[in-house]
Backbone as ProteinMPNN parsed JSONL, in Angstrom:
{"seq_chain_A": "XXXXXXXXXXXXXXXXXXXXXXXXXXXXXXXXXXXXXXXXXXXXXXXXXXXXXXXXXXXXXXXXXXXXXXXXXXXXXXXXXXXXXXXXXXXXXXXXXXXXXXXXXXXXXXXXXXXXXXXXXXXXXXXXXXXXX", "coords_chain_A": {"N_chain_A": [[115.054, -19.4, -3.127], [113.672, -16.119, -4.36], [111.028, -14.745, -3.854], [109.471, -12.803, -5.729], [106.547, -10.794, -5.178], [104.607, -10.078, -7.28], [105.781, -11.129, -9.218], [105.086, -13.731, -9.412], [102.269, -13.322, -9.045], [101.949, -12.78, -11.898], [102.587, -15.19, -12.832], [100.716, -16.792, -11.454], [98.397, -15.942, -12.961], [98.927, -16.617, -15.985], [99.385, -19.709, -15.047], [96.41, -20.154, -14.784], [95.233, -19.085, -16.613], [96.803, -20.586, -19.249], [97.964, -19.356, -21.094], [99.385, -17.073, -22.607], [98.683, -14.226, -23.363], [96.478, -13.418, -23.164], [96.215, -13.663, -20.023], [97.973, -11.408, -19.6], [96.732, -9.385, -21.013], [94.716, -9.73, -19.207], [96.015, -8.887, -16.776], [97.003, -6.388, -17.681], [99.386, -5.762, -18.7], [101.998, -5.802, -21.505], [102.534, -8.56, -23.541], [104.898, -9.09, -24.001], [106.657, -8.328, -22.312], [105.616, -9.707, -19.783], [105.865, -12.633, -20.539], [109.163, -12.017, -20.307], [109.227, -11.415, -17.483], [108.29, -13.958, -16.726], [110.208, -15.687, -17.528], [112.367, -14.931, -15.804], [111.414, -15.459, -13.25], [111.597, -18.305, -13.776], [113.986, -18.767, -14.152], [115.527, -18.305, -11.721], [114.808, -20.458, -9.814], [116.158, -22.471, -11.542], [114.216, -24.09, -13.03], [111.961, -25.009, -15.299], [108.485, -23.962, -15.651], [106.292, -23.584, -17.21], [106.106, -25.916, -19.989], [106.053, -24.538, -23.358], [104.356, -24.89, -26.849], [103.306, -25.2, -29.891], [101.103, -26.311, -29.1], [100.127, -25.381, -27.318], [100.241, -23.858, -23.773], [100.92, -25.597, -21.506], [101.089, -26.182, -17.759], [104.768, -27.54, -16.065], [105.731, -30.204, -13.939], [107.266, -28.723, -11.879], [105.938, -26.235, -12.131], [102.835, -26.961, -11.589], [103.506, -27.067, -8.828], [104.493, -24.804, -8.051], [102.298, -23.116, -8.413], [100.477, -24.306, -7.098], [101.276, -23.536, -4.182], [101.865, -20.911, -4.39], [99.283, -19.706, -4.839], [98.541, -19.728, -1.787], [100.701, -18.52, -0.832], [100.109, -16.021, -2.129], [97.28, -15.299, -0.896], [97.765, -15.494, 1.679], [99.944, -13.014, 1.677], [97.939, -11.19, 0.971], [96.266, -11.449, 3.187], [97.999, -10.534, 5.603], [98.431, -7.851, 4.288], [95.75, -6.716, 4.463], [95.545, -7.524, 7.568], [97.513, -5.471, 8.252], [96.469, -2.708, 7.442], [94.444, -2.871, 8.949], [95.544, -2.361, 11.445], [96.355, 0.113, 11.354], [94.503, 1.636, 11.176], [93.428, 1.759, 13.52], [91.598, -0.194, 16.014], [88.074, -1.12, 15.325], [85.243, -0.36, 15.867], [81.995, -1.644, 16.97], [78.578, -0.673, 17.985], [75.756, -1.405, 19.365], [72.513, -0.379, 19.466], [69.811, -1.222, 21.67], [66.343, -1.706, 22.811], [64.712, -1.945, 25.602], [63.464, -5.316, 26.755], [64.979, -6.72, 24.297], [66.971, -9.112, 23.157], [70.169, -9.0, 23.233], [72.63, -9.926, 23.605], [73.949, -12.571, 22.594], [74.1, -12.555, 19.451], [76.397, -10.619, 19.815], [78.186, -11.509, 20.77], [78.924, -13.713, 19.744], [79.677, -12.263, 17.218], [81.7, -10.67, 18.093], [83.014, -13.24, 18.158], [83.414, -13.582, 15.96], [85.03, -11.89, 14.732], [87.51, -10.577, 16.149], [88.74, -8.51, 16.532], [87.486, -6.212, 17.003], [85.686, -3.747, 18.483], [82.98, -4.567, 20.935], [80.028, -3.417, 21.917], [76.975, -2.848, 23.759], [74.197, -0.857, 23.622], [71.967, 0.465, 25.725], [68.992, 1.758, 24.211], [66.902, 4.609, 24.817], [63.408, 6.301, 24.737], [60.568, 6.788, 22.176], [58.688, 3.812, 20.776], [59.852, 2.996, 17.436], [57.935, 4.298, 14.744], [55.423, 2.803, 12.932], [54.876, 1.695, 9.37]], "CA_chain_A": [[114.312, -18.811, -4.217], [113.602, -14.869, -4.34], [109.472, -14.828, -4.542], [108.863, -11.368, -5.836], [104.96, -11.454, -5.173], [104.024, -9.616, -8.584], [106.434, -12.08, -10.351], [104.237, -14.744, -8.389], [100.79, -12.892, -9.556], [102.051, -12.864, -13.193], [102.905, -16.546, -12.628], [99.368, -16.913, -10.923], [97.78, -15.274, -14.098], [99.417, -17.708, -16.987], [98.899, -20.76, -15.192], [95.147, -20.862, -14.242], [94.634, -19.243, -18.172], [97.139, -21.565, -19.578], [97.938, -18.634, -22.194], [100.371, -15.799, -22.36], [98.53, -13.452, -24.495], [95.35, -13.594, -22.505], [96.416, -13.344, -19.041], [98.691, -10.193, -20.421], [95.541, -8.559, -20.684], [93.837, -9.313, -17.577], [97.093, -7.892, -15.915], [96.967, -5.315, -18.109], [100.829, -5.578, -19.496], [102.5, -6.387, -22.533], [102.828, -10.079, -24.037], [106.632, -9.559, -24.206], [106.865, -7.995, -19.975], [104.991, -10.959, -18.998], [106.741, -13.347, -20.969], [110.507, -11.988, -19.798], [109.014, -11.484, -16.166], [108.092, -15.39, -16.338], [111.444, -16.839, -17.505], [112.91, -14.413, -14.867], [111.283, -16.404, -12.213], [112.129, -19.534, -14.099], [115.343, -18.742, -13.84], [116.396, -18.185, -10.547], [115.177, -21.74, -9.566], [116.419, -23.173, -12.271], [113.512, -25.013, -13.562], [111.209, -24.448, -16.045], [107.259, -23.808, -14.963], [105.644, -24.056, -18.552], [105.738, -26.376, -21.633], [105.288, -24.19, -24.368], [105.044, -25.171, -28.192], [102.764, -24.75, -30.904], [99.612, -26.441, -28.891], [99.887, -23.774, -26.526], [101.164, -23.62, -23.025], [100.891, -25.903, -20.216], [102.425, -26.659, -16.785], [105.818, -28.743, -15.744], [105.248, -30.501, -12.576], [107.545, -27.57, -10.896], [104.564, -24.985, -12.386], [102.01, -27.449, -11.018], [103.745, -27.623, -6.963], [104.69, -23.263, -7.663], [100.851, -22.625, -8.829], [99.786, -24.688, -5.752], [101.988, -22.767, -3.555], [101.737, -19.701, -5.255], [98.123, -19.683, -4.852], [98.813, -20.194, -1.009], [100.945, -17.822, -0.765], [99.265, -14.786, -2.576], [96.619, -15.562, 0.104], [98.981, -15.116, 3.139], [100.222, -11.53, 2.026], [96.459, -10.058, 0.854], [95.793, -11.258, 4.579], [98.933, -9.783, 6.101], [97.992, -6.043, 4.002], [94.529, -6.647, 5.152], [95.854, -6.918, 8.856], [98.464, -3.817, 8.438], [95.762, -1.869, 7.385], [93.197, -2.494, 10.182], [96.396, -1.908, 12.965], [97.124, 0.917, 11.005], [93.108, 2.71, 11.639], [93.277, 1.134, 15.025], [90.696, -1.078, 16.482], [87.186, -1.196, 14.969], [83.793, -0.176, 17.036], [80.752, -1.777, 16.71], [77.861, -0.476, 18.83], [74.639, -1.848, 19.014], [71.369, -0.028, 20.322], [68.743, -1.857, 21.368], [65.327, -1.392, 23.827], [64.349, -2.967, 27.103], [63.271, -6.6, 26.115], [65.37, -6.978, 23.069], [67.998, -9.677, 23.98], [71.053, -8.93, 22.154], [73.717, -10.752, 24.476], [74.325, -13.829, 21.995], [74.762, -11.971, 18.783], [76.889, -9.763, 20.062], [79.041, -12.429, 21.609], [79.144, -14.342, 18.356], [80.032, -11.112, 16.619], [82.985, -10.482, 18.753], [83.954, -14.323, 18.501], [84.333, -13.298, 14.101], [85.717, -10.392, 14.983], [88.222, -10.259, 17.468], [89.711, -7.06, 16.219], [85.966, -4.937, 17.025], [85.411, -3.824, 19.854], [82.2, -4.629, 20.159], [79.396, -2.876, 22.677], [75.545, -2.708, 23.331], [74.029, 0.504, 24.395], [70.317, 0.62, 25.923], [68.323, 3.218, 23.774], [65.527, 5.332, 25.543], [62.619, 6.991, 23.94], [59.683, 6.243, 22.119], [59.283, 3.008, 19.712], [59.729, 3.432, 16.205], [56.853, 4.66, 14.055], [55.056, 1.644, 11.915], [54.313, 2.633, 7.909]], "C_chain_A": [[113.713, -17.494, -3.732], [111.841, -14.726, -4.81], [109.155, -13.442, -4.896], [106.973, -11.792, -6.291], [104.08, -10.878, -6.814], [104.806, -10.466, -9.588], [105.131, -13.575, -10.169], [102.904, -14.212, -9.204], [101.053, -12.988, -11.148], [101.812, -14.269, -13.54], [101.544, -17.126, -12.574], [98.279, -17.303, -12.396], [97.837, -16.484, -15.539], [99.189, -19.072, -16.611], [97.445, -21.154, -15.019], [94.678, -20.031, -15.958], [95.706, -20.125, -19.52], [97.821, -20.625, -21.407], [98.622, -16.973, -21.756], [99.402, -14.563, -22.181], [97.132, -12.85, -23.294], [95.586, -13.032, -20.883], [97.388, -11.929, -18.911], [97.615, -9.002, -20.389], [94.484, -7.955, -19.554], [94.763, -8.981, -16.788], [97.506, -6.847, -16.488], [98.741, -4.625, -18.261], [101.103, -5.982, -20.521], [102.662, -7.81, -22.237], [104.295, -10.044, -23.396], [107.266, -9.27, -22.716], [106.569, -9.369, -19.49], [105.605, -12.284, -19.262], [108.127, -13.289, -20.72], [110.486, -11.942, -17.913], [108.79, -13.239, -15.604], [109.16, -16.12, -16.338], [112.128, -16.059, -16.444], [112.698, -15.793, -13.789], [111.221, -17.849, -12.207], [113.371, -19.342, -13.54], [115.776, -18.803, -12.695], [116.245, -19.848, -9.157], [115.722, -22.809, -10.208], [115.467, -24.069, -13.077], [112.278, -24.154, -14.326], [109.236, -25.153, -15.7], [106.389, -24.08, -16.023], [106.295, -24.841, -19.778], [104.905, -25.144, -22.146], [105.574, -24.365, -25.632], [103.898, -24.623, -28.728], [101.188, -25.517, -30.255], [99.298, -25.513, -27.823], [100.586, -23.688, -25.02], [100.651, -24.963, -21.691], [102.228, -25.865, -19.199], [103.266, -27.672, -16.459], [105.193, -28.993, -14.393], [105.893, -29.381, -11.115], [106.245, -26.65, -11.084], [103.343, -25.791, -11.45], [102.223, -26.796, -8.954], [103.976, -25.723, -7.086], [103.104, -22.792, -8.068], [100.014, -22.93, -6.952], [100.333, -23.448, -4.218], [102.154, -21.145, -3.456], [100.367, -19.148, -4.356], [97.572, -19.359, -2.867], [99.048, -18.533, -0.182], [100.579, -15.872, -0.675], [98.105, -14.539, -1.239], [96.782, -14.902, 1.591], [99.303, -13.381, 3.024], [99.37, -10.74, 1.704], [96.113, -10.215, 2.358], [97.232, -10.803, 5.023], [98.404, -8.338, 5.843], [96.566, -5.973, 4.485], [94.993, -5.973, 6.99], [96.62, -5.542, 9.348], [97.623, -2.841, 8.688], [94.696, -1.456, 8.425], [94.208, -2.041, 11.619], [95.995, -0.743, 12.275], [95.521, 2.436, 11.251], [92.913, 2.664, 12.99], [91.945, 0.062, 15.421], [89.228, -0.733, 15.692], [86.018, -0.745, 16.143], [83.014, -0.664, 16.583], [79.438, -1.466, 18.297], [76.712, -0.599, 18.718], [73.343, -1.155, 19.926], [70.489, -0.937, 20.576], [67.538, -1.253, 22.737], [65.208, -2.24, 24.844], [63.311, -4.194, 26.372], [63.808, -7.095, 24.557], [66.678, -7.699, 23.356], [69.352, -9.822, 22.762], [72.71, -9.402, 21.996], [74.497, -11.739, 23.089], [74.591, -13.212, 20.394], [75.462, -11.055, 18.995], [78.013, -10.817, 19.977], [79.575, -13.521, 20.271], [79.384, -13.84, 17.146], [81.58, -10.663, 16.895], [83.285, -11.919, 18.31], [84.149, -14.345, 16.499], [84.999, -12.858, 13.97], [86.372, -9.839, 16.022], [88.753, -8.628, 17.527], [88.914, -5.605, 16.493], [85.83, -5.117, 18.373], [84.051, -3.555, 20.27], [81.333, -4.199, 21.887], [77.728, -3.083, 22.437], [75.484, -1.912, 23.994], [72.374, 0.431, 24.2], [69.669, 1.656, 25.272], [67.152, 3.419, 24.294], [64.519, 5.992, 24.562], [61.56, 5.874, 23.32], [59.816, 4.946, 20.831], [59.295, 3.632, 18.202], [58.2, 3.307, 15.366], [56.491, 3.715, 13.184], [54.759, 2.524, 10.821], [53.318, 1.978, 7.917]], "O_chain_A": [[113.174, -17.597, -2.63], [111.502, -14.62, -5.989], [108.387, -12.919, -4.088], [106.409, -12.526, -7.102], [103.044, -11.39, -7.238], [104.441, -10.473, -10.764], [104.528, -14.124, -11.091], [102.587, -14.947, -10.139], [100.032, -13.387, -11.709], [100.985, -14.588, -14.395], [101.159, -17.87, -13.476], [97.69, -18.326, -12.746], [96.834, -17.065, -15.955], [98.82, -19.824, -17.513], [97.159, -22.35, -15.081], [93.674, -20.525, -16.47], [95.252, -20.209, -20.661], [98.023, -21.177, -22.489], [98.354, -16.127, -20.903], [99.296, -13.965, -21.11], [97.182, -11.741, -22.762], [95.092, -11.942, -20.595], [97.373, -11.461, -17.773], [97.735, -7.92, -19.813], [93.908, -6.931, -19.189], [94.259, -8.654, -15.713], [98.408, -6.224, -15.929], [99.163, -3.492, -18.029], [100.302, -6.876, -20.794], [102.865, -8.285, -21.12], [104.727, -10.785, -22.513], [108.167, -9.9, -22.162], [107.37, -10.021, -18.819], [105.861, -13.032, -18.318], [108.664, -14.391, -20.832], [111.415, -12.309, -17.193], [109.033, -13.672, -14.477], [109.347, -17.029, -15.53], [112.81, -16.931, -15.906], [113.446, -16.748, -13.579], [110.95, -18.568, -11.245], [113.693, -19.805, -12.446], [116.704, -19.609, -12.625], [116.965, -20.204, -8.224], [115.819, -23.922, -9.691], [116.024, -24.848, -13.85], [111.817, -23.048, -14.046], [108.864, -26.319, -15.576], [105.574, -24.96, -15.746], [107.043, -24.199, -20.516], [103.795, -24.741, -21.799], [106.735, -24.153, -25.98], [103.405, -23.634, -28.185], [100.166, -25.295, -30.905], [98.197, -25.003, -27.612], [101.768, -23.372, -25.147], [99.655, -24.616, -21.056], [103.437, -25.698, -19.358], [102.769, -28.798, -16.485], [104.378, -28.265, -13.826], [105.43, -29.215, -9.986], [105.572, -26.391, -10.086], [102.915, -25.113, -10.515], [101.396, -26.326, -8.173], [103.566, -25.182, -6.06], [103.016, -21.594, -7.801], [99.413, -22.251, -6.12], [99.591, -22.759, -3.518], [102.522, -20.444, -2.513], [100.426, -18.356, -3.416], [96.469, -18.875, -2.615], [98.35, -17.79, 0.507], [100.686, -14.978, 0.165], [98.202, -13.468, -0.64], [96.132, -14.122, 2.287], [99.038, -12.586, 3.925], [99.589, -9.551, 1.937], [95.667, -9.204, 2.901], [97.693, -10.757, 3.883], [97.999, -7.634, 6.768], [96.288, -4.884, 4.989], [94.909, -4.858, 7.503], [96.454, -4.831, 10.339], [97.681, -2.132, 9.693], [94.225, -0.356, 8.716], [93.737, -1.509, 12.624], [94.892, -0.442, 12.731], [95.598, 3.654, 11.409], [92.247, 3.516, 13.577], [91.47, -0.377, 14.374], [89.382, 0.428, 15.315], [86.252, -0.951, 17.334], [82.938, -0.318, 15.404], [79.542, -2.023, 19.39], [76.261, 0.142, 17.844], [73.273, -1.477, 21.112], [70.26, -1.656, 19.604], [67.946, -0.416, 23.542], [65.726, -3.355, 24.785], [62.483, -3.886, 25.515], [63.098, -7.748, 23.792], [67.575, -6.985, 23.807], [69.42, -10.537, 21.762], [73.555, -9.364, 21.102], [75.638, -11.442, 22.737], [75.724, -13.586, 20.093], [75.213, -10.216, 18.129], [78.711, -10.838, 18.963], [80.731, -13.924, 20.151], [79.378, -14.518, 16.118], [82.424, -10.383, 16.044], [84.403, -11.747, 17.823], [84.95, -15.078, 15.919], [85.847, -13.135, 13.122], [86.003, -8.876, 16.694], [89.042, -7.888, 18.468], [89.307, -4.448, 16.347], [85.837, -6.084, 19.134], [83.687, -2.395, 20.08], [81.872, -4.577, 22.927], [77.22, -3.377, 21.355], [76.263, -1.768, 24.936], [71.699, 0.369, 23.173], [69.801, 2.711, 25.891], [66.317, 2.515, 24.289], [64.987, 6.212, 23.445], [61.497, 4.679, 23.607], [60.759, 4.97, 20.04], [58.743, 4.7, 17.938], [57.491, 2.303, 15.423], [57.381, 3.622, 12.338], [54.463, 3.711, 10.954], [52.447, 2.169, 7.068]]}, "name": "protein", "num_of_chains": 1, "seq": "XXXXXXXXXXXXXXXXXXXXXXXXXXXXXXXXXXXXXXXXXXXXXXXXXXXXXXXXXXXXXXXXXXXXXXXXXXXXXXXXXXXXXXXXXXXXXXXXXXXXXXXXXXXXXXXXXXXXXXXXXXXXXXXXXXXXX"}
């Protein structure tokens, strides 16, 4: 099966509003696109993803296991373009000032262990303290 991921997000769209017409809108295409883009990706597994008649639309148990999956999926390649994008600036910096008695070891360290991808530093600052209001 051929997942085109915007066939997949259309897909997405219709089954969690259960309504052509509606989800058409919040993807901001025509009824009749969204509706030939859906039996498309009926088609090429052969099975059909919605019941639809005159009470309105639900899912077949294939729409149920491709919603689940779907849902899964979509997931997987927003984190993939997420990761492209952070290779693609290079590594992250975080640098933290702090003063003599300010112990900053353990959030740091638990900063780096969220954030493997930051490269993450503390830097002693000199001078006088900050001014109270």
């Amino acid at each position: 099966m051929d997942l085109d991921l915007r066939k997949v997000r259309y897909f997405v769209a219709v089954a969690e509003l259960l309504h052509f017409g509606r989800a058409a809108e919040q993807l901001h295409i025509a009824q009749p696109v969204l509706s030939r883009q859906i039996r498309a990706l009926e088609k090429d597994p052969g099975a059909e993803l919605f019941v639809r008649d005159s009470h309105g639309v639900t899912l077949t148990s294939a729409g149920r296991q491709l919603l689940d999956d779907a849902r899964h999926l979509l997931a997987s390649a927003d984190a993939a373009r997420r990761r492209v994008r952070r290779a693609a600036r290079g590594p992250g910096r975080f640098v933290v000032g702090f003063r003599a008695g300010v112990v900053v070891t353990r959030a740091l360290r638990d900063f780096g262990a969220a954030h493997p991808d930051v490269d993450v530093h503390a830097r002693r600052v000199m001078g006088a303290p900050p001014a109270r209001a």
